[in-house]
C-alpha positions in Angstrom: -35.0 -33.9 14.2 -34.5 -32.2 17.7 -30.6 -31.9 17.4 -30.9 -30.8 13.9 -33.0 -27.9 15.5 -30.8 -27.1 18.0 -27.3 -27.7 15.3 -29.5 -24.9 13.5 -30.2 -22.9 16.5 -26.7 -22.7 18.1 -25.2 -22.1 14.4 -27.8 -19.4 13.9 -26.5 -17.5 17.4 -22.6 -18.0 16.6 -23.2 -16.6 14.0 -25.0 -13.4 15.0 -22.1 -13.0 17.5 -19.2 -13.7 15.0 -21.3 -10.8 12.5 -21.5 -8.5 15.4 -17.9 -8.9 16.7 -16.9 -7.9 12.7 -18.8 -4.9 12.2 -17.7 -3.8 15.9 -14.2 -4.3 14.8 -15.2 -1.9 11.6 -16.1 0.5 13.1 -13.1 0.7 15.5 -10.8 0.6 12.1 -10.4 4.3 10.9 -10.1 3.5 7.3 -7.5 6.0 5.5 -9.0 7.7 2.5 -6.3 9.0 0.7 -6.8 10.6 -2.8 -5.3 9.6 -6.6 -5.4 12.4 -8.7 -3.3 13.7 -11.0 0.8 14.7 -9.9 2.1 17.7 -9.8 5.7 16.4 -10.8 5.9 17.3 -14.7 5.1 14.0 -16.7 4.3 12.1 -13.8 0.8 10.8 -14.4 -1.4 10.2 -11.2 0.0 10.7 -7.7 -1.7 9.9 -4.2 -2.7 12.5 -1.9 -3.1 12.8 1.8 -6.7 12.9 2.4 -5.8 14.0 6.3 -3.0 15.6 8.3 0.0 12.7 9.3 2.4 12.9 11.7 5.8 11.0 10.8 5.9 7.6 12.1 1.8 7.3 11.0 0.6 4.2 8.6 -0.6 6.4 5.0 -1.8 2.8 3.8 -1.8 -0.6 3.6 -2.1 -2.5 0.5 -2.0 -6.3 -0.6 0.4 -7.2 -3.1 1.4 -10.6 -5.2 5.4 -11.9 -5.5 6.1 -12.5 -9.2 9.4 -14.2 -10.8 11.6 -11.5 -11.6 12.7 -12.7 -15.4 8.8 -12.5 -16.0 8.7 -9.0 -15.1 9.5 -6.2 -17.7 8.3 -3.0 -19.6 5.5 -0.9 -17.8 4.8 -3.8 -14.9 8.4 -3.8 -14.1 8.3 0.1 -13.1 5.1 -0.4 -10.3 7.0 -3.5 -8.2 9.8 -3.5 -5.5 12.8 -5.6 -5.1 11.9 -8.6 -2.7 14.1 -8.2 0.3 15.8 -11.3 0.4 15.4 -13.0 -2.7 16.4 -11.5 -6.1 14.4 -14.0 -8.1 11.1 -12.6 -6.7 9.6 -8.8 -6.8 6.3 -7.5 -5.5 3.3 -6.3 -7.2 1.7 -3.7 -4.8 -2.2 -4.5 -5.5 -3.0 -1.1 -4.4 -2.7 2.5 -3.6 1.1 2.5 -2.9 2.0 2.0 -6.5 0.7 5.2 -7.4 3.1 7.1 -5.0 5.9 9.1 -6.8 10.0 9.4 -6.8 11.6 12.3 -5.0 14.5 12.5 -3.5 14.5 16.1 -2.1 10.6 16.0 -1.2 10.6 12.1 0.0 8.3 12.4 3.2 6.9 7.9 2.9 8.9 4.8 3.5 6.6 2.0 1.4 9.3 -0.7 2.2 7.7 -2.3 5.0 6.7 -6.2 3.7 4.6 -8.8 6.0 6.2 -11.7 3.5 3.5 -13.9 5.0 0.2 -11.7 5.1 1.2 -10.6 1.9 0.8 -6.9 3.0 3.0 -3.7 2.0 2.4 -0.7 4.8 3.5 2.7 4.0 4.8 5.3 6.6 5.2 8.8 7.1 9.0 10.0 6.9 7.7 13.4 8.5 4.3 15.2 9.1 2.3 15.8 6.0 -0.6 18.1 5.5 -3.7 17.0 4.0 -4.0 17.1 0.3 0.3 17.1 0.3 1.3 14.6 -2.6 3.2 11.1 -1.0 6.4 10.5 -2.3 9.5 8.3 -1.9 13.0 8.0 -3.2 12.6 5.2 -5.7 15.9 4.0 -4.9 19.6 3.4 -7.3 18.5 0.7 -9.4 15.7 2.4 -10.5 17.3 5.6 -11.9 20.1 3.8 -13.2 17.2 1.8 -15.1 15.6 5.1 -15.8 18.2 7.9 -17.4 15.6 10.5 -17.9 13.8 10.9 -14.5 13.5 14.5 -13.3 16.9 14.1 -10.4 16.1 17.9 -9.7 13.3 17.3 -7.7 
């Protein structure tokens, strides 16, 4: 009965420390707050906002995402994922944030093509310093607007 009590005890005092090391770590983590609201690219839908100046090279966000088999993916799903960058029978399913981020070419100022294959994590950088409450957007790439023969190429 004693070592159970002190099993309990020395559990009970790890743990405290492990919960106090977390939050500490929480609180040193500036989470970004970015905004979704709607685009102002015509027909566009939503878009993501900056929700505070960046300079270029800054992380806008960080997003999980989920590799799918490419010859299951069409239609509406097939617009929000990216090519896998090595292996044409996968592409990846951003779980958050970066799949509402618009095409321009002209008015590109994020790079969203920065994978952790292994964390399963998608970071998105600033191309150039954005303002607060500046729309993110990124040049969709060939494939897509040779998939897509109506998208706005004026931009």
């Amino acid at each position: 009965m004693k070592n159970f009590i002190i099993g309990l005890l020395i559990g009970f005092i790890i743990s405290n420390i492990l919960n106090y090391l977390y939050i500490k770590k929480l609180k040193a983590i500036k989470l970004i707050k970015n905004i979704k609201k709607k685009s102002l690219i015509k027909n566009a839908g939503n878009g993501l906002f900056a929700g505070k100046d960046y300079k270029k090279g800054d992380l806008v966000e960080i997003n999980n995402f989920i590799l799918l088999k490419s010859n299951n993916v069409d239609g509406l799903l097939f617009d929000y994922t990216f090519n896998h960058p090595y292996d044409d029978n996968y592409c990846i399913a951003n779980l958050g944030n970066i799949s509402l981020i618009n095409h321009s070419i002209k008015n590109a100022n994020v790079n969203p093509y920065d994978f952790d294959l292994n964390k399963k994590e998608q970071k998105c950088f600033a191309t150039k310093d954005i303002k607060k409450g500046e729309e993110f957007l990124y040049d969709y790439g060939n494939s897509y607007i040779e998939n897509h023969p109506n998208i706005n190429l004026n931009d």
